[in-house]
Backbone bond lengths (Angstrom), bond angles and torsions (degrees), N, CA, C in turn:
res aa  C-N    CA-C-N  psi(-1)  N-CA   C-N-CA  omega(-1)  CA-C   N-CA-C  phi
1 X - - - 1.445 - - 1.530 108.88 -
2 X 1.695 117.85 146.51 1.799 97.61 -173.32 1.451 90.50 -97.34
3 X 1.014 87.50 -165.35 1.674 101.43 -160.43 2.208 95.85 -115.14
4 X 1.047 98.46 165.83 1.784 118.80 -158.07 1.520 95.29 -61.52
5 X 1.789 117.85 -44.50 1.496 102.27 167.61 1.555 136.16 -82.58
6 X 1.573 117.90 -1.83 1.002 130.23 -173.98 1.875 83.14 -97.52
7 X 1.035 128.72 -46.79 1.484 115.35 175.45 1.657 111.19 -32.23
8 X 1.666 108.42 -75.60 1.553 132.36 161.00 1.038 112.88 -0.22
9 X 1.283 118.26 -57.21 1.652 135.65 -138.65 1.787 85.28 -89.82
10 X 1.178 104.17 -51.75 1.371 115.66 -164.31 0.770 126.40 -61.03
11 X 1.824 116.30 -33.14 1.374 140.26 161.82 1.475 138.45 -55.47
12 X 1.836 98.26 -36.43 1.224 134.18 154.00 1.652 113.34 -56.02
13 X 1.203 104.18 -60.94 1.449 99.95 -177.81 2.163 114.36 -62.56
14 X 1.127 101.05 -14.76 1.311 101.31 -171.74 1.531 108.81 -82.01
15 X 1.109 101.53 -51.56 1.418 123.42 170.06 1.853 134.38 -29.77
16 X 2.004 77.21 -45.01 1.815 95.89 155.64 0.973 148.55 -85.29
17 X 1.442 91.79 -20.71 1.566 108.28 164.96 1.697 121.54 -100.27
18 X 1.712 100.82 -7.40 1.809 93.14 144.20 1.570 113.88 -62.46
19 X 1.339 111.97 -56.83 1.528 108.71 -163.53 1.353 113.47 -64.21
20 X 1.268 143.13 -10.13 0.952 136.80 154.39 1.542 134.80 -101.37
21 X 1.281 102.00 5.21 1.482 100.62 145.39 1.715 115.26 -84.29
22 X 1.240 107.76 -45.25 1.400 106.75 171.48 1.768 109.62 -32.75
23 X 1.025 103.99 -58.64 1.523 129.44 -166.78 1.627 100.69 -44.46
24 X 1.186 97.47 -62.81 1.506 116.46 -173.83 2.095 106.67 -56.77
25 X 1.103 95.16 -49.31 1.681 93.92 -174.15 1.620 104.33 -84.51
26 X 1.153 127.54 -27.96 1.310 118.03 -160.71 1.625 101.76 -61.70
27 X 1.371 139.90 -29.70 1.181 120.93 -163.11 1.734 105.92 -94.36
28 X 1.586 104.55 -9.41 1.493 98.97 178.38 1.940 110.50 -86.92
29 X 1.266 102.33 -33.52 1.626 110.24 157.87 1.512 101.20 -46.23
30 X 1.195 129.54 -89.89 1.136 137.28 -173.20 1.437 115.73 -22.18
31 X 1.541 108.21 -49.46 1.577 92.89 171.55 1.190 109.36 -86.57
32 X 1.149 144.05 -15.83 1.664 133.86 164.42 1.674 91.65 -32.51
33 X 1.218 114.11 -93.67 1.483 145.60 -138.68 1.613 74.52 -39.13
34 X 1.212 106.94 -92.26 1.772 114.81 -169.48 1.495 107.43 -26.41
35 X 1.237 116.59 -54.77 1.424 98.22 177.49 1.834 131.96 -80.47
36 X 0.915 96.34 6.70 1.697 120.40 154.40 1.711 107.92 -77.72
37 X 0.912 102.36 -66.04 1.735 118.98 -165.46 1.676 82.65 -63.35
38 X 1.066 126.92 -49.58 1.613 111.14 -176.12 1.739 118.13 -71.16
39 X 1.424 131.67 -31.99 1.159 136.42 130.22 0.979 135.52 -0.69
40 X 1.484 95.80 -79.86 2.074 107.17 -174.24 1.444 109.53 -96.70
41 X 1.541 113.76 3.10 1.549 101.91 177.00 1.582 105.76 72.45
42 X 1.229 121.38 50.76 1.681 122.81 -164.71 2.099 87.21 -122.64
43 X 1.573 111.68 126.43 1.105 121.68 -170.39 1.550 100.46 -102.50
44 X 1.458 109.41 171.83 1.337 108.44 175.78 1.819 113.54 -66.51
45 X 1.510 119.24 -35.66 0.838 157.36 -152.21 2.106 90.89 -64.97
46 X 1.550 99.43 -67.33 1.263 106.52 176.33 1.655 128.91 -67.38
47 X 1.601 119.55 -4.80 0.823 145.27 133.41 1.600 146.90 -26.21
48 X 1.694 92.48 -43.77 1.279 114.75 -172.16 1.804 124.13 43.28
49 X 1.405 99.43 28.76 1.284 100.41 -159.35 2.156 90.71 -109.44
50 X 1.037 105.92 25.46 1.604 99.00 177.89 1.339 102.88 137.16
51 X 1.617 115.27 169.25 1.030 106.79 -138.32 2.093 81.61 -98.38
52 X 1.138 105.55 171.69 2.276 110.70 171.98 1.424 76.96 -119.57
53 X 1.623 93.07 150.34 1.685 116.13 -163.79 1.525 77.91 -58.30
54 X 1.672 104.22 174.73 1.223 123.97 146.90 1.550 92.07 62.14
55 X 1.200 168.59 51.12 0.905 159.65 178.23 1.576 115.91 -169.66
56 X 1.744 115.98 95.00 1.313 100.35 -179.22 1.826 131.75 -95.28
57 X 1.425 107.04 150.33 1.851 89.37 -163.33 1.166 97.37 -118.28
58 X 1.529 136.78 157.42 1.149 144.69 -142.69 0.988 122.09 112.32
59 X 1.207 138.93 177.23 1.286 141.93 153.50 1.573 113.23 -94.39
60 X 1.101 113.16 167.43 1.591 129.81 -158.28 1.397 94.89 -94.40
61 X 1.851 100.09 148.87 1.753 105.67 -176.14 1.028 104.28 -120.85
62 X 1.341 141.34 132.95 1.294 129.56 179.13 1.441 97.72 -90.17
63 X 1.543 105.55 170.72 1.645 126.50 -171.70 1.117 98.18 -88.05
64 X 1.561 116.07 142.39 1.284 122.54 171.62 1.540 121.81 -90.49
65 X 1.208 139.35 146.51 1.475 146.28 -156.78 1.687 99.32 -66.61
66 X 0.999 134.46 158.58 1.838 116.25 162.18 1.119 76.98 -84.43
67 X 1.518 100.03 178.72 1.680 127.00 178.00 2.099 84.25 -133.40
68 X 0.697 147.36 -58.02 1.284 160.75 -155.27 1.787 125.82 -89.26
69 X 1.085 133.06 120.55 1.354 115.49 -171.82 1.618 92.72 -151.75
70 X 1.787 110.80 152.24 1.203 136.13 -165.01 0.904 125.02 -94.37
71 X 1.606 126.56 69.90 1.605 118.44 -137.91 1.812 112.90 -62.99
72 X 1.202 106.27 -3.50 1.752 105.52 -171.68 2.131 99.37 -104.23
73 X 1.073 90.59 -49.70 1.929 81.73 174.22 1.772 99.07 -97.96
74 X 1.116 131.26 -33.12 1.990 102.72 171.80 1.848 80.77 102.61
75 X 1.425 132.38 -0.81 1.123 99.81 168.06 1.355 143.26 -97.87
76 X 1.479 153.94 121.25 1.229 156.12 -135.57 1.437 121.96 -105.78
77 X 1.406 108.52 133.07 1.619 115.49 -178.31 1.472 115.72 -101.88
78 X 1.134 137.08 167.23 1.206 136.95 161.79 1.894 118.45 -76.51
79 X 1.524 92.10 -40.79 1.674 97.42 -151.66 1.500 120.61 115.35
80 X 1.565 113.82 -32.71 1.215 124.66 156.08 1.820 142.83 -97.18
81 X 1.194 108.65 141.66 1.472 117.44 -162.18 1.545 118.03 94.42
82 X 1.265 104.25 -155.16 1.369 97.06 -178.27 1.655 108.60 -78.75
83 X 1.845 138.67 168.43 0.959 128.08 -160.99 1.844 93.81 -111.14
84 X 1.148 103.94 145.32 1.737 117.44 176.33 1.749 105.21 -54.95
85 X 1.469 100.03 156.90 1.009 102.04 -169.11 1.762 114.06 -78.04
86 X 2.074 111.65 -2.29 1.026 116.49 -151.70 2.112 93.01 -98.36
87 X 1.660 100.44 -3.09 1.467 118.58 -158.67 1.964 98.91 -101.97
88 X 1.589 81.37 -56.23 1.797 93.86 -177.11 1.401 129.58 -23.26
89 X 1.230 100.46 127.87 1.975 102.95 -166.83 1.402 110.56 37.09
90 X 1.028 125.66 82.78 1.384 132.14 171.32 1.569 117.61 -153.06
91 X 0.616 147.85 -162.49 1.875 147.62 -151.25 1.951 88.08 -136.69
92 X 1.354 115.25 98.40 1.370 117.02 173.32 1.368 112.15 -63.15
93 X 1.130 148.51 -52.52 1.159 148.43 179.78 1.355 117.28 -13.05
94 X 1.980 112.66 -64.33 1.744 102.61 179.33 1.281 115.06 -67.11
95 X 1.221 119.76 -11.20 2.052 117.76 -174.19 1.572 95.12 -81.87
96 X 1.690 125.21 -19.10 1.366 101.14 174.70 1.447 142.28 -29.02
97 X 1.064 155.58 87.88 1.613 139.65 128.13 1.229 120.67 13.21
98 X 2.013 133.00 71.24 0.917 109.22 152.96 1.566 161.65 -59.12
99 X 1.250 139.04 120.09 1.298 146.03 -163.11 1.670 110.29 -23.98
C-alpha cells in the first residue's frame, strides 16, 4: 500500500499532466468551435454565453411611473432605490404625485 506522501506526489504528478494536456488541445478545440460558429452563422448572442458588443440580452424593463415629485426643482422619484437628497428624512406624503 503507498503511503499518504507517495499518494501526494502522485496526485501532483497527475495534475500536470492534466494541465498540459488541457494546454495542448484547448487551442485546437478552440478553432473547431470558431470554425463551426463561422459555418453555421452561430453568434455569440445565440450562445448565451456573454454579451456581442452593442447587443443587449435579457428581456426588456419597463420604466416605472414616479409616485413622488419635487415641487420646487420638478424632479421625480419612483419610491425605489436609494431616496434623493431633495426626499431624504422627510414626511413622503406632501411629495406625493396625485392621481
Amino acid at each position: 500500500m503507498s503511503s499518504y506522501r507517495e499518494l501526494l506526489a502522485q496526485r501532483e504528478k497527475l495534475e500536470q499532466q492534466i494541465e498540459e494536456a488541457k494546454s495542448l488541445e484547448y487551442a485546437h478545440v478552440l478553432n473547431e468551435i470558431r470554425q463551426k460558429m463561422a459555418d453555421y452563422g452561430i453568434t455569440l448572442a445565440e450562445l448565451g454565453g456573454g454579451r456581442a458588443k452593442g447587443l443587449k440580452v435579457g428581456r426588456p424593463r419597463a420604466g416605472v411611473a414616479p409616485k413622488y415629485r419635487d415641487p420646487i426643482s420638478g424632479s421625480t422619484w419612483s419610491g425605489r432605490g436609494k431616496p434623493p437628497r431633495w426626499i431624504a428624512g422627510q414626511d413622503r406624503a406632501k411629495y406625493l404625485i396625485q392621481p
